[in-house]
C-alpha positions in Angstrom: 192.1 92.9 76.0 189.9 91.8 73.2 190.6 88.1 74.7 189.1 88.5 77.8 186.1 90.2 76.2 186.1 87.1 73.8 186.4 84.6 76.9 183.3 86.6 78.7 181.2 87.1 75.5 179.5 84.0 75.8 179.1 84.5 79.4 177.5 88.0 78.8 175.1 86.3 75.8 173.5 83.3 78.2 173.2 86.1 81.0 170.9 88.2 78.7 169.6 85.3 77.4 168.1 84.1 80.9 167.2 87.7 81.4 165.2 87.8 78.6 163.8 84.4 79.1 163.0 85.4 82.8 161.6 88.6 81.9 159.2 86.6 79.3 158.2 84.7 81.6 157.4 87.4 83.7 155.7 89.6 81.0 153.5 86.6 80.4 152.4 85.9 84.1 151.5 89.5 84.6 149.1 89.3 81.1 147.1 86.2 82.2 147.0 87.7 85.3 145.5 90.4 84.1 143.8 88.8 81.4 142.0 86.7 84.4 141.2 89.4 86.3 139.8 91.7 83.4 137.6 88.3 82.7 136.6 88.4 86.6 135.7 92.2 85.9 133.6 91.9 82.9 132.0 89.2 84.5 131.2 91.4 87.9 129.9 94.0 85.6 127.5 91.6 84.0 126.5 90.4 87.3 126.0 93.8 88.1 123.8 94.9 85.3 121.7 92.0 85.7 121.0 92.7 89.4 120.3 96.2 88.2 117.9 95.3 85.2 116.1 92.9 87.7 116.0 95.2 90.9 114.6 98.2 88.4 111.6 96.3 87.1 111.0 94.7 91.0 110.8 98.4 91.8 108.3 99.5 88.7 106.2 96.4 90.1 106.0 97.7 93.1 105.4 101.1 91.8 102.9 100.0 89.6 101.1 98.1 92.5 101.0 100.9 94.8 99.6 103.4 91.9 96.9 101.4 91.1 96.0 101.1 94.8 96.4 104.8 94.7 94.1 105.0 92.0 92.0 102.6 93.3 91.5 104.4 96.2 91.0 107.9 94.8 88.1 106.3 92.1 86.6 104.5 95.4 86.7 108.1 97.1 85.1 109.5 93.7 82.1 106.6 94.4 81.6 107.9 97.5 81.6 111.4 96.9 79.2 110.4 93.9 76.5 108.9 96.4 77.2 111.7 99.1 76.3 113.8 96.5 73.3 111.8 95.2 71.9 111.0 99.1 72.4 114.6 99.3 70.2 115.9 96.7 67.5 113.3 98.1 67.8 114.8 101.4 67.5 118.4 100.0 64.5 116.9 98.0 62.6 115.7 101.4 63.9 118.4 103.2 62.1 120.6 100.4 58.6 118.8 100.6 58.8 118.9 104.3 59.6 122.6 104.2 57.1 123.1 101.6 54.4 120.9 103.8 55.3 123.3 106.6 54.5 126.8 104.8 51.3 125.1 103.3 50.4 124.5 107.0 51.5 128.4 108.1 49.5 129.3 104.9 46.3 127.6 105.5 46.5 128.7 109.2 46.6 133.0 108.4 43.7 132.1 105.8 41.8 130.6 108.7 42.7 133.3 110.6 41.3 135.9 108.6 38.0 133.7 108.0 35.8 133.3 112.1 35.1 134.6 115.6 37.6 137.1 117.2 38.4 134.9 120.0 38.7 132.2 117.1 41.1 134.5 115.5 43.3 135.5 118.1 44.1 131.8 118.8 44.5 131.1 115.6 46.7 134.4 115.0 48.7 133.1 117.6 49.2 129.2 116.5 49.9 130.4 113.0 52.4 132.8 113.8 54.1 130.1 116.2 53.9 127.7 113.0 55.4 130.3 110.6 58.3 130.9 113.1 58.6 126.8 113.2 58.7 126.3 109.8 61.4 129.1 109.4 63.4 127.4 111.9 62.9 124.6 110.4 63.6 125.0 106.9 67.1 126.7 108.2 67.8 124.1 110.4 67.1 121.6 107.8 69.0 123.7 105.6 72.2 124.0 107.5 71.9 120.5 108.5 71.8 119.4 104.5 74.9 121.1 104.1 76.8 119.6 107.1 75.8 116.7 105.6 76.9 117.3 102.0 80.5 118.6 103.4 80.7 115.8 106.4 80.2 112.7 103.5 82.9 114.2 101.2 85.6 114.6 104.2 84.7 111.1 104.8 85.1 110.1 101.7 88.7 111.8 101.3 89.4 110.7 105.1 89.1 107.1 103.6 90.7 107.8 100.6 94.4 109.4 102.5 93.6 106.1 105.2 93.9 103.7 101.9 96.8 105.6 100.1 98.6 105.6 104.1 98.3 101.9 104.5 98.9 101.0 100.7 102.2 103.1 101.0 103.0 101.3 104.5 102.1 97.4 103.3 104.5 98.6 100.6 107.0 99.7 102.5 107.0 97.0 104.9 107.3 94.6 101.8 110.9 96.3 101.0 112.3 96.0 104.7 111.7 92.8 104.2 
């Protein structure tokens, strides 16, 4: 018995011999393999963090743009409201003089009314009554008007200001579907 296992001994020792050189070889296929694709993977990721670093500061550009044309837009809207404001008080000023021009003229027709002839005086009564209620009407009028004014300018103003932020905000975002 120990014979035979002496005879197939060798035998047994090439067998795990190519075994162990086939499994080797095996062993060190599968590590390149996986040493290339690791490589392949670290490479990807690089790739990837690049695209990424490059796509975030596109996007803070284009952020950045469209703020300042939202800020350019809100100080343009501050301009305007700043000379609505200012043609405004000019208005009120006229308005005042005329108003003020207007009760001088009611004015100096009662104090002609209380000076003259009867028949003199009833005409007169009657013009400067007709020029007080005129100038009331119009210092109202011109006084309601002002502040149509004042409040029309400013919702201009902001109208134009939302009509630039709209079309800032759509030039941008037809810039990133394309």
């Amino acid at each position: 018995m120990t014979s035979i296992w002496l005879r197939i001994l060798p035998y047994i020792a090439v067998a795990l011999l190519v075994a162990g050189a086939l499994f080797g070889t095996y062993y060190h296929g599968v590590t390149l393999t996986d040493a290339r694709w690791q490589a392949e993977w670290n490479a990807r990721d690089s790739r990837d963090a690049q695209a990424k670093a490059s796509n975030e500061v596109a996007e803070r550009t284009k952020e950045r743009a469209y703020q300042q044309s939202i800020n350019k837009a809100v100080q343009d809207d501050q301009r305007l409201i700043d000379q609505a404001i200012a043609d405004t008080s000019t208005a009120r000023a006229s308005a005042n003089s005329l108003r003020g021009a207007a009760g001088a003229r009611a004015a100096r027709l009662a104090a002609s009314e209380a000076s003259g002839n009867s028949c003199a005086v009833a005409a007169s009564k009657a013009a400067s009554h007709a020029a007080m209620v005129l100038a009331d009407v119009l210092k109202c009028t011109d006084q309601r008007a002002g502040d149509l004014a004042e409040a029309a300018d400013q919702a201009r103003a902001r109208g134009v200001t939302c009509e630039q932020s709209y079309l800032s905000l759509e030039v941008n975002q037809h810039a990133d579907s394309d």
